[in-house]
DOLUM-74465 format. One record per atom (N, C-alpha, C, CB): x, z, y; residue in three letters. Coordinates in steps of 0.001 Angstrom, whole numbers, plus 500000, padded with zeros to 6 digits. Glycine has a CB too. Example, Ala and Ser with C-alpha at 12.3 -4.5 7.8 and 13.67 -1.06 7.14 Angstrom:
! DOLUM-74465
513190507800494310ALA/512300507800495500ALA/513200507800496700ALA/511308509046495527ALA/512850507080497750SER/513670507140498940SER/512900507870500030SER/514084505725499402SER/
***
This chain:
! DOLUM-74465
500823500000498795UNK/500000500000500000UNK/500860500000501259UNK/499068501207500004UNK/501933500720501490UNK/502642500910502352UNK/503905499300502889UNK/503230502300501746UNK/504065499224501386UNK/504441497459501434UNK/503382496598502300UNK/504360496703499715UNK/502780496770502058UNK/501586495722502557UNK/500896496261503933UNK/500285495592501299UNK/501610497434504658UNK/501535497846505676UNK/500029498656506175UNK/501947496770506312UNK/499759499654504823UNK/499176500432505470UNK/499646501680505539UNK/498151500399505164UNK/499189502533506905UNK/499583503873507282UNK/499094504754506037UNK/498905504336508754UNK/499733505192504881UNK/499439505564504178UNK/500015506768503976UNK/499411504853503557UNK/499621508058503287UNK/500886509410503407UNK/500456509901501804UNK/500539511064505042UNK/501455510438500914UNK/501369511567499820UNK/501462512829499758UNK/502034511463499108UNK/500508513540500232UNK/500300515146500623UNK/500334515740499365UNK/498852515593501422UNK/501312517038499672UNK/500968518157498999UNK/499534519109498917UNK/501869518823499404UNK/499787520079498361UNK/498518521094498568UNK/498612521725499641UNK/498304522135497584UNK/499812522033500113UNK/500003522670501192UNK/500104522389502704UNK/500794523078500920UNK/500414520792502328UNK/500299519717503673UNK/498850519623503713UNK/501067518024503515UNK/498150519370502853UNK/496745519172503195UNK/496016520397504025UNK/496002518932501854UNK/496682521622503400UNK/495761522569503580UNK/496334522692505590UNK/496026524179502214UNK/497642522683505312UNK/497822522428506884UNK/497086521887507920UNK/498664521793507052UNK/496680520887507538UNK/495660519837508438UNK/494218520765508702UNK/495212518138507373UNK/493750520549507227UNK/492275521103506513UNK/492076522462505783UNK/491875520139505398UNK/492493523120506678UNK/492642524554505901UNK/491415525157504946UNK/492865525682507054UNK/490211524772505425UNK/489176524906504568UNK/489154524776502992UNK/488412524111505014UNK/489929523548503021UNK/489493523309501364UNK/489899524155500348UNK/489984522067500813UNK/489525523999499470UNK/490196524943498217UNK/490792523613497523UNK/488902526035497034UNK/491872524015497190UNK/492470523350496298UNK/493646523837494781UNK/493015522627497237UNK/493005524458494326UNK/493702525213493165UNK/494068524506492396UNK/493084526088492473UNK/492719523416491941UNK/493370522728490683UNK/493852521462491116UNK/492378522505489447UNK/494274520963492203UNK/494764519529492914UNK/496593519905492843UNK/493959519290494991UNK/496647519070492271UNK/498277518428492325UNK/498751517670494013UNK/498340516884490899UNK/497765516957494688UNK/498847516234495586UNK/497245515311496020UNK/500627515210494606UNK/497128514860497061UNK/495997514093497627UNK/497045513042498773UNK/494622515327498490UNK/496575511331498685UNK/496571510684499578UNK/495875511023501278UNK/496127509776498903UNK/496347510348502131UNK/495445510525503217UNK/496263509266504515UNK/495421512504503708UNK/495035508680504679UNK/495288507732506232UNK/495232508448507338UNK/494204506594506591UNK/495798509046507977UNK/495505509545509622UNK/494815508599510235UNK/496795509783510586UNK/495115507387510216UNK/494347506016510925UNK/492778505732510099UNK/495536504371510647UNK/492641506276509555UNK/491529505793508573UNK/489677506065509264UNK/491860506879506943UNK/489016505253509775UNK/487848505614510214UNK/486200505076509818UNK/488131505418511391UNK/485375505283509827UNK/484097504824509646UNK/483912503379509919UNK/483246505568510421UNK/482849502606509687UNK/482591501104509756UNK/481021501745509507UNK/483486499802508459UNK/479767501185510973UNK/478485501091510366UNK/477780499935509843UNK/477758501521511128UNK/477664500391508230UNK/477469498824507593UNK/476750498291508723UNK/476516498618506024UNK/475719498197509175UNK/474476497637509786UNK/474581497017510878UNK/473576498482510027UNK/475701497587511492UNK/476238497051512959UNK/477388496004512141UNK/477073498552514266UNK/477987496486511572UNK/478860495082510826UNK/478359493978510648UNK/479291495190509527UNK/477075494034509791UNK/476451492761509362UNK/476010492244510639UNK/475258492893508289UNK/475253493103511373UNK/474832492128512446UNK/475713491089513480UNK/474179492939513251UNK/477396492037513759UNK/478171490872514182UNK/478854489729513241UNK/479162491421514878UNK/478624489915511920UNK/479188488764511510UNK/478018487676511687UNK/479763488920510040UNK/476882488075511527UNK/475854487329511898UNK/475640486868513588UNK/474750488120511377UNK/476192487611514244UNK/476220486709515736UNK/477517486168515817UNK/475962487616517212UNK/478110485966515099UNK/479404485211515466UNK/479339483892514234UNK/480998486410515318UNK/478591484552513162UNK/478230482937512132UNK/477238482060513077UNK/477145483288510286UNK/476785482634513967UNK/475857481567514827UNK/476745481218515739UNK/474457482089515564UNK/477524481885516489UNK/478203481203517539UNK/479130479773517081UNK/479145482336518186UNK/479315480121515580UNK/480110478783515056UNK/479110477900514484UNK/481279479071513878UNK/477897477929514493UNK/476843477306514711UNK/476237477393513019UNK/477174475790515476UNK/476556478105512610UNK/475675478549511077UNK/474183479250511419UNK/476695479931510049UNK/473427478813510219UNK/472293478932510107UNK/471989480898509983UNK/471933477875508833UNK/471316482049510006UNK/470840482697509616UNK/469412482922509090UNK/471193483123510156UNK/469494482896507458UNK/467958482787506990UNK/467780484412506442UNK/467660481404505554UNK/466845485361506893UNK/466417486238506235UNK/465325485934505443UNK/466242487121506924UNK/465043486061504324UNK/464509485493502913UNK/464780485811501753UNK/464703484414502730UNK/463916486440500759UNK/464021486995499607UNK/464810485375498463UNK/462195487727499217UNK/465307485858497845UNK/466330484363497006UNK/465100484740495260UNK/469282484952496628UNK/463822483795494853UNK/463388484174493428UNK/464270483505492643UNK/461936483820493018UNK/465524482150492685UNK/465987481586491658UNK/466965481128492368UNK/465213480737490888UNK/467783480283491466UNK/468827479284491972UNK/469124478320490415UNK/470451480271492688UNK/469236477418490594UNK/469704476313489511UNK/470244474866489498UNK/468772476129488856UNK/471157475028489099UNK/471408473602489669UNK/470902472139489644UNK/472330473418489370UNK/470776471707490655UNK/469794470378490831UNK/471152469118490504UNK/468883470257492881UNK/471163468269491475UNK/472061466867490630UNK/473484466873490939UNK/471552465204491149UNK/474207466541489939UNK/475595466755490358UNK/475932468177489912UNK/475798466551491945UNK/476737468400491594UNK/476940470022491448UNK/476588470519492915UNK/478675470531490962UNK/475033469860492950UNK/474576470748494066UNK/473048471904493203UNK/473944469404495651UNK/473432472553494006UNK/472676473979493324UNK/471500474053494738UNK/474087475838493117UNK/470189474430493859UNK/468531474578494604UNK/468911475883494397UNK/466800473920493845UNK/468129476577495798UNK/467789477703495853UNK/466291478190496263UNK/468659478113496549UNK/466044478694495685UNK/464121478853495715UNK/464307479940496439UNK/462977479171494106UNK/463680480108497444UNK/463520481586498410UNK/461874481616498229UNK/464147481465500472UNK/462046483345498504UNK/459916483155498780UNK/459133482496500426UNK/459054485322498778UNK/459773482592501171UNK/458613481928502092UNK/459643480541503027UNK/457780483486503445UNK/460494480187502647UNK/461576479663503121UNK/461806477606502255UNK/462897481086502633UNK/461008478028501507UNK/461288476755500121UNK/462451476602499291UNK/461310475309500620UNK/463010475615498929UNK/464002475325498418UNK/465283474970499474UNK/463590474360497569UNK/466401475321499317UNK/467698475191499887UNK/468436474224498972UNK/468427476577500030UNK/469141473598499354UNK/470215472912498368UNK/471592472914499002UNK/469828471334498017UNK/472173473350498556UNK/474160473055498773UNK/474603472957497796UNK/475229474127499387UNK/476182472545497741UNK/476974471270497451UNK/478271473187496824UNK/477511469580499474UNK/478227473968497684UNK/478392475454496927UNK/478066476583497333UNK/479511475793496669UNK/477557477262496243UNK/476939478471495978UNK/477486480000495874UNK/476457478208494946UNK/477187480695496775UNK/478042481969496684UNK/477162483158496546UNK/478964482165497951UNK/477460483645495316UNK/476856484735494706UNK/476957486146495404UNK/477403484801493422UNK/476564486450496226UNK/476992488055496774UNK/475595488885496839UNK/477786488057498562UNK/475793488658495474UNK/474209489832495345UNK/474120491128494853UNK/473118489353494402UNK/475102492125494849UNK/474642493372495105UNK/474360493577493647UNK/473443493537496189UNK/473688494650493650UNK/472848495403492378UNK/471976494263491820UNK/471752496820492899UNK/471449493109492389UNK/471161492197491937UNK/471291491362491228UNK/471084491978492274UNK/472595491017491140UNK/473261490269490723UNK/472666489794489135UNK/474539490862490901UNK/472697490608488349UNK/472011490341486712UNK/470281489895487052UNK/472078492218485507UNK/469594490300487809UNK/468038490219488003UNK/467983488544488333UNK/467358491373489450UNK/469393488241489315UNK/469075486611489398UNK/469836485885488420UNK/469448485933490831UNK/471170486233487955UNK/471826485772486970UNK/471479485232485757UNK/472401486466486766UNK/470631486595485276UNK/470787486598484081UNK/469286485575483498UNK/470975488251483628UNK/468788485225484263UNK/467625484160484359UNK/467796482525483750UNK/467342484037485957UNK/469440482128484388UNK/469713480857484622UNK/470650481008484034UNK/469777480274485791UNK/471087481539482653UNK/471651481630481665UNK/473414482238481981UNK/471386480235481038UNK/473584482670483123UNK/475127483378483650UNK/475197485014482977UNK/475185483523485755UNK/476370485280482485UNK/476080486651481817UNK/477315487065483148UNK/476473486951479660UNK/476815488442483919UNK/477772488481484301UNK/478046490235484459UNK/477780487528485405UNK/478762490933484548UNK/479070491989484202UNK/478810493238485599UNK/480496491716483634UNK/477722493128486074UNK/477412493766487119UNK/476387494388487168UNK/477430493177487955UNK/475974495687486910UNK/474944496710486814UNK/474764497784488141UNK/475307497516485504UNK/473414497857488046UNK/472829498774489515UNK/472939500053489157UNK/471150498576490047UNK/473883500786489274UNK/473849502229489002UNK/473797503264490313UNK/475123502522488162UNK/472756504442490112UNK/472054504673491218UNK/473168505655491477UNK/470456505098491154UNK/473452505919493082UNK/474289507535493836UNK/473206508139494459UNK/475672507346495244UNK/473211509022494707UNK/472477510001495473UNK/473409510547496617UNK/471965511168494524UNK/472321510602497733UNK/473378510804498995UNK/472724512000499464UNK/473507509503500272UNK/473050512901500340UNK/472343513826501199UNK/473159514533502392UNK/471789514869500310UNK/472657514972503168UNK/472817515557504469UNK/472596517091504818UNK/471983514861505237UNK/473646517662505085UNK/473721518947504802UNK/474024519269505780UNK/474385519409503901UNK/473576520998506003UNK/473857521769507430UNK/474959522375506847UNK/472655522891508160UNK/476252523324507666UNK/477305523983507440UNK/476788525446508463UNK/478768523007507855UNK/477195526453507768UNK/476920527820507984UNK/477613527682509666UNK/477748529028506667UNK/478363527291509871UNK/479661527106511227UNK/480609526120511452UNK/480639528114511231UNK/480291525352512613UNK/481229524179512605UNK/482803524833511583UNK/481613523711514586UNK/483634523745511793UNK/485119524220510748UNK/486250524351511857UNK/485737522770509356UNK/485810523455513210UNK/486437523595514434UNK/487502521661514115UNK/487569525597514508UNK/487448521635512961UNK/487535519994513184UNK/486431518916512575UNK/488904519532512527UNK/487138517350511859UNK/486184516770511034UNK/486988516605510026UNK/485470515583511475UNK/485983516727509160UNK/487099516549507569UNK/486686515028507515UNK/486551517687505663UNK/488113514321506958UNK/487797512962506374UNK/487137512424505102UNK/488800512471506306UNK/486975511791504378UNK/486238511112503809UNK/487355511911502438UNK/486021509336504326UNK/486477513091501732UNK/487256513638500686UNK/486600512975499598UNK/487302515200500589UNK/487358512450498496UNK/486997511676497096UNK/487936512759495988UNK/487669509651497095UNK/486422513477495995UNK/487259514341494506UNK/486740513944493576UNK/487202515950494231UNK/487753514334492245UNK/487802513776490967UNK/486584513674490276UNK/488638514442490216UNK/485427514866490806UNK/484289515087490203UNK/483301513921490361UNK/483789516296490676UNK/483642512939491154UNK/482551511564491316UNK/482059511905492712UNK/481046511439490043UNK/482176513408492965UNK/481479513877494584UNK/482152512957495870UNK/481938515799494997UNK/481796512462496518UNK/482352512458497959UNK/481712513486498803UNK/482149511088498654UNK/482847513793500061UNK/481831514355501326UNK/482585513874502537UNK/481596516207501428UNK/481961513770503210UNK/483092513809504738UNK/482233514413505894UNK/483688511978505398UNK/482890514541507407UNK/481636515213507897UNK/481054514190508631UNK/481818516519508755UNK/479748514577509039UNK/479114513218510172UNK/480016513041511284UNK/477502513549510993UNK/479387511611511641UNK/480346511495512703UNK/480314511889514368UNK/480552510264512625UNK/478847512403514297UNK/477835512534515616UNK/478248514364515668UNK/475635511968515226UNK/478125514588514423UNK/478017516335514861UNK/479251517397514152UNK/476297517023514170UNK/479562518080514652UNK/480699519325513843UNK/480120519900512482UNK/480940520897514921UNK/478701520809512057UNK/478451521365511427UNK/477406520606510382UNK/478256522323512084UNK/477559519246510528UNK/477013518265509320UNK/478109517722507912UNK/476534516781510194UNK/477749517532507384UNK/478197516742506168UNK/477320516180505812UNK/478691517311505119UNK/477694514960504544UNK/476989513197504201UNK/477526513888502977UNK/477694511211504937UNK/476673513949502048UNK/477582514042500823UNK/477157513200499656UNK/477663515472500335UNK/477878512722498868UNK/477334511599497750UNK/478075512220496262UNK/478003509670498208UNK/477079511817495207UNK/477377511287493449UNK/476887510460493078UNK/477080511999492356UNK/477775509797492529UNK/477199508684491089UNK/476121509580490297UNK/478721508207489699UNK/475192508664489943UNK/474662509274488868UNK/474839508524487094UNK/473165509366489385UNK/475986509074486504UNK/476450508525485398UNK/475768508443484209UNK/477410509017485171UNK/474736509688483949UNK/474140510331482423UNK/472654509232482384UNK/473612512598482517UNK/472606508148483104UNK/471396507804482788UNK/471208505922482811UNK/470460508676483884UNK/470630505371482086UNK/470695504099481774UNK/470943503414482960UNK/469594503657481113UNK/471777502228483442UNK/471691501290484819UNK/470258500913484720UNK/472774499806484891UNK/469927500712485867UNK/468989499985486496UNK/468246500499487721UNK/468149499691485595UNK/467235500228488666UNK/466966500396490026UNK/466318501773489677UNK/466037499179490835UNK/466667502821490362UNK/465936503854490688UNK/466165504457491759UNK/465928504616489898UNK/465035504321493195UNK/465519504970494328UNK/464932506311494551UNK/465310504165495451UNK/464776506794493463UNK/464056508278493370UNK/465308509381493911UNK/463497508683491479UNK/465188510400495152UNK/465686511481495286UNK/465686512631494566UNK/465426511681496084UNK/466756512962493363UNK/466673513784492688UNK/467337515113493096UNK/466985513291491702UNK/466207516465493457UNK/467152517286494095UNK/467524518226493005UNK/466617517983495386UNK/467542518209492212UNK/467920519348491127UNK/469156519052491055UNK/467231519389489665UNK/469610517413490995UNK/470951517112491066UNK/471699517453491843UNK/471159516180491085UNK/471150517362493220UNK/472038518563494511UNK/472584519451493882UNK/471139519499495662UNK/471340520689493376UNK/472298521624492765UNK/473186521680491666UNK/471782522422492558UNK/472778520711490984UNK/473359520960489962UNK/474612519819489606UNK/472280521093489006UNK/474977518846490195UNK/476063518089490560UNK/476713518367492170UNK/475558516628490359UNK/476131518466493210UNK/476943518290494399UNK/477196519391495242UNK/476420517371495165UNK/476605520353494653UNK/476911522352495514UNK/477445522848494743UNK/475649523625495887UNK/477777522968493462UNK/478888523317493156UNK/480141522743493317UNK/478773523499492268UNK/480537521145492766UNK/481537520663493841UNK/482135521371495184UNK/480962519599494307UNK/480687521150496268UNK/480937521526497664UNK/481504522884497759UNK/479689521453498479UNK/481078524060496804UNK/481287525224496974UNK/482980525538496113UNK/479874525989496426UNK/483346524623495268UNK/484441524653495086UNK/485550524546496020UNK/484469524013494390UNK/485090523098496858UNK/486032522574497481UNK/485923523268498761UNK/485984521159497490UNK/485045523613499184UNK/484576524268501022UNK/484367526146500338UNK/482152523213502003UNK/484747526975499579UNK/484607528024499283UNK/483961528721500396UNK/485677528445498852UNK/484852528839501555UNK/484376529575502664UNK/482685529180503737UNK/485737529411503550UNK/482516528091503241UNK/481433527090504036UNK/480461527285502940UNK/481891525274504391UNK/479825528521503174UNK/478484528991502327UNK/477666529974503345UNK/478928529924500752UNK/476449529358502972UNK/475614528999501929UNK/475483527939502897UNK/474364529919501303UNK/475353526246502388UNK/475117525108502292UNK/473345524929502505UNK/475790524687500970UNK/472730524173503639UNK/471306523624503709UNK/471191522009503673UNK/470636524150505072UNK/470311522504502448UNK/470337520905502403UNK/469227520120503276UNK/470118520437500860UNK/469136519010504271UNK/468629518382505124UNK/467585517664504617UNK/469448517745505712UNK/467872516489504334UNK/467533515540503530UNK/468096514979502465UNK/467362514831504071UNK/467820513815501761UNK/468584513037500389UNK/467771511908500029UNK/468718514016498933UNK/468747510859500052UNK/468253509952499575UNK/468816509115498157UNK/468185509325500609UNK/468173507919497806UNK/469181507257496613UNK/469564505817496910UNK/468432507219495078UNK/470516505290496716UNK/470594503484496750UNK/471251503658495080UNK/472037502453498373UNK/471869502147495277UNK/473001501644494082UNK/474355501312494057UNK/472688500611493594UNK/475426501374493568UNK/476385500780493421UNK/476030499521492573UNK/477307501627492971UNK/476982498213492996UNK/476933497169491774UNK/478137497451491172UNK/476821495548492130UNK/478452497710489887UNK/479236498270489053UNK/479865497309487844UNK/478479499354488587UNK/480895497067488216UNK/481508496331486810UNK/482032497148485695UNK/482720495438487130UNK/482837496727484818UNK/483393497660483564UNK/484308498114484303UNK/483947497036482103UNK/485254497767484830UNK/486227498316485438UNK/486527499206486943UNK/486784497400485379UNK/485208498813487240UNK/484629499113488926UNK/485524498448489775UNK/484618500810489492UNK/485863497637489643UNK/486414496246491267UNK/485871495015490686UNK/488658495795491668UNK/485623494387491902UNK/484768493112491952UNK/485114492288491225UNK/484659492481493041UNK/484104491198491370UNK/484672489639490673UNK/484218488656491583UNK/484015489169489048UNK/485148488292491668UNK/485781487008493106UNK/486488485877493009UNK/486779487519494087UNK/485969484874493263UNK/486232483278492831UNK/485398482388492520UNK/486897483110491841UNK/485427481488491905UNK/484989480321491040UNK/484491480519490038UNK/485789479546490701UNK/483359480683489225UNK/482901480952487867UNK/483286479751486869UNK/481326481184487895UNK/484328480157485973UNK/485391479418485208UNK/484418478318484457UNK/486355480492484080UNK/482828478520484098UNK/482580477244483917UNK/481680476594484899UNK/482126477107482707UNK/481203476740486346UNK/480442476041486936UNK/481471475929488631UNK/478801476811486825UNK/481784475080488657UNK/482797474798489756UNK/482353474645491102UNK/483489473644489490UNK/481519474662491375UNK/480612474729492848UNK/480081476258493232UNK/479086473688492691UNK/480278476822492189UNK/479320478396492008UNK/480492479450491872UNK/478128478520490315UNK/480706480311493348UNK/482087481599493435UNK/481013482666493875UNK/483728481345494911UNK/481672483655492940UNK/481173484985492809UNK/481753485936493972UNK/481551485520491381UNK/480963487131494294UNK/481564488010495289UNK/480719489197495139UNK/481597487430496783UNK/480735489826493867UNK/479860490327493404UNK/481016492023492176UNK/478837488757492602UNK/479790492841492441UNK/480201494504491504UNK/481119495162492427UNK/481192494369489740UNK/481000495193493504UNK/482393496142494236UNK/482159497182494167UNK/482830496074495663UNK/481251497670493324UNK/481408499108493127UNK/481475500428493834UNK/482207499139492697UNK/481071500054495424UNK/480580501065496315UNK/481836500629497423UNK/480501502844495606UNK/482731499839497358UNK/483611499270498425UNK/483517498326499181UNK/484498499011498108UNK/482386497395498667UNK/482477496254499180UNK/482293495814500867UNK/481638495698498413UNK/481865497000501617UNK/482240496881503259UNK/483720496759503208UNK/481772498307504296UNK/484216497653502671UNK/486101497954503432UNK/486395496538502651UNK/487502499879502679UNK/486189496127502086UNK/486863494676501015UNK/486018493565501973UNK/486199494604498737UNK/484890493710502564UNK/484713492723503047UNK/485701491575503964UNK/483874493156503513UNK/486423491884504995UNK/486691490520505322UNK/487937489745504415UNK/487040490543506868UNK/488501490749504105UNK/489423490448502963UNK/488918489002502258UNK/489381491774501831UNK/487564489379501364UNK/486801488506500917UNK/486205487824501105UNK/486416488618500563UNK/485724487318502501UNK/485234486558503180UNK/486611485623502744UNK/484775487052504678UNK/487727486038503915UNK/489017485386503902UNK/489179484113502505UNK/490182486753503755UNK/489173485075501203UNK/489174484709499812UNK/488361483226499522UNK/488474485962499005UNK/487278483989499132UNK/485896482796499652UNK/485727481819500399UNK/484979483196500213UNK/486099482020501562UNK/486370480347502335UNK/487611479758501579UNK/486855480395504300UNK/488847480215501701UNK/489827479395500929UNK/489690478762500000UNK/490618479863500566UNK/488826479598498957UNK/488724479072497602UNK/487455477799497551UNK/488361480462496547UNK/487006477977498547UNK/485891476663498777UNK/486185475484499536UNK/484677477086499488UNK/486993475897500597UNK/487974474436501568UNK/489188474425500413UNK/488863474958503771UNK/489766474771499775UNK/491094474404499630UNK/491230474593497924UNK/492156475403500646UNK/490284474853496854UNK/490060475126495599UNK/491350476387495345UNK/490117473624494654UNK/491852476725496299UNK/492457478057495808UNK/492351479188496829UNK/493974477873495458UNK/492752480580496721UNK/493194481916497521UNK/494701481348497840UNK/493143483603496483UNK/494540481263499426UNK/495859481097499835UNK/496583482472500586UNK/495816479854500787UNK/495977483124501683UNK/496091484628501541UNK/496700485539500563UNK/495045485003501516UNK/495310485673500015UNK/495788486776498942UNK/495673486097497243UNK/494604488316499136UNK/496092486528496441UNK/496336486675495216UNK/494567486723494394UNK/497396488112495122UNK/494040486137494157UNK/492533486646493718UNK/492355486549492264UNK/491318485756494392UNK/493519486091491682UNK/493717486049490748UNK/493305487526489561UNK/494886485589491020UNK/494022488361489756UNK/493074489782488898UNK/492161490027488913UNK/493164490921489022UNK/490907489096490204UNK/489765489506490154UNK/488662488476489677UNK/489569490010491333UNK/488999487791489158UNK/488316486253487982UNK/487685487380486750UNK/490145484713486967UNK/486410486532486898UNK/484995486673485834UNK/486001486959484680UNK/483731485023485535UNK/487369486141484048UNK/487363485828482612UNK/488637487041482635UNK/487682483928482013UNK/488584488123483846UNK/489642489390482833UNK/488683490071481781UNK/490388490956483956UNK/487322490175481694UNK/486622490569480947UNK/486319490224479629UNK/485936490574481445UNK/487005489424479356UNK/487208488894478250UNK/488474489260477296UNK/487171487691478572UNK/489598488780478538UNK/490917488520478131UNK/491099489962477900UNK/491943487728479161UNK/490557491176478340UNK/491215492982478735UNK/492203493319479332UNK/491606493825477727UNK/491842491946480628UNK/493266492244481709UNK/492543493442482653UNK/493875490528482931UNK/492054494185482417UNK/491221495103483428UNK/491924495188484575UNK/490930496550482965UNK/491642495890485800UNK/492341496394486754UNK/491842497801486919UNK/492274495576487927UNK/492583498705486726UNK/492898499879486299UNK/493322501044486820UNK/493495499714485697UNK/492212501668487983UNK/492501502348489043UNK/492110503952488802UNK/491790501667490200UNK/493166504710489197UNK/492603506473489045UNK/491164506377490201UNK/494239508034489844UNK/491390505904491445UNK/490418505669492265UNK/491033504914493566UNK/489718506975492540UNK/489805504384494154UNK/490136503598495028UNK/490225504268496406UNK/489305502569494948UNK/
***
């Protein structure tokens, strides 16, 4: 990472606690940390890539997508619900938790499942007097604090023990029983914890949890950008970058996109991360 020029640091327990004296850290060996490292609001993101895809004079269609298949040649129809049929010459898959619901229709098997997190919003007994950053402990928990107030936290889990597929049900038993103990491990002194609200979305999830990006090795008009596995804002322009290349120029001239092709799933070239 540091090759490739990011501000990156390898903290002790004791450097951390320096910074973040709050945490508990008994059973931690050593934690990464960006000093430079800050928030992105998805929502405000999308909307400027969308006023600047118009300023270069691209279309914006909001429209549900029911199919896609390819019509003559290797131009691919796209059936939207109130919009009709679309046709282009290539097709870029960036569908989210979706991805299998349209895929798996038009005969593409592709390795991307909706597995639900649960998020929630919590009061703190007393500001901490700073903001903690975006902590990723081993337990699947994230927390970091809001960005508007001192005595908030955002806190998130995977939910692992239960079949993929869409469920935006708020489960609060799981609070307690996955994400306050965590919290009370890691924040010992920051008790008793109120919980605000909670909600649920999805991760799109591959076997390995990082995306698949490129060309689908048998339909050559049709590149995937699909399973990022709860990253895919911070990977975004990266992949944008990727994606145009690989469509003007039939390769990644940038970066390397090579480890992230449909067919490591086959071969068991995984990519193979403690966490991202």
């Amino acid at each position: 990472m540091r090759q490739m020029g990011v501000e990156v640091e390898l903290l002790s327990p004791q450097q951390v606690l320096e910074i973040f004296p709050h945490l508990g850290l008994d059973d931690i060996t050593g934690a990464t940390y960006g000093r430079r490292d800050g928030y992105l609001n998805p929502r405000g993101a999308l909307q400027g890539f969308v006023e600047r895809a118009r300023e270069l004079g691209c279309i914006w269609l909001q429209d549900e997508v029911v199919s896609f298949t390819p019509a003559t040649g290797q131009t691919y129809a796209v059936q939207t619900q109130a919009s009709g049929v679309i046709t282009t010459p290539a097709l870029v898959l960036a569908t989210g938790p979706w991805t299998q619901q349209l895929a798996t229709p038009v005969g593409l098997e592709l390795p991307v499942l909706p597995v639900r997190r649960q998020a929630c919003y919590i009061t703190l007994p007393q500001p901490l007097g700073y903001k903690l950053p975006m902590v990723i402990d081993p337990s699947d928990v994230h927390f970091r604090h809001d960005t508007e107030t001192d005595n908030h936290l955002l806190a998130t889990t995977i939910v692992r023990d239960e079949p993929p597929g869409f469920n935006f049900d708020w489960d609060a038993t799981r609070f307690q029983t996955s994400i306050v103990p965590q919290l009370q491990r890691r924040l010992p002194t920051c008790t008793p914890l109120q919980l605000q609200r909670g909600w649920a979305g999805h991760y799109d999830v591959t076997p390995d949890e990082n995306p698949i990006l490129g060309v689908h090795p048998a339909h050559p008009a049709l590149f995937l950008a699909v399973g990022f596995s709860g990253h895919g804002l911070m990977l975004a322009p990266a992949v944008g970058k990727i994606l145009s290349e690989a469509i003007r120029l039939g390769r990644s001239t940038t970066l390397d996109a090579q480890p992230y092709r449909l067919e490591r799933f086959d071969t068991g070239e995984l990519i193979l991360d403690a966490q991202i």
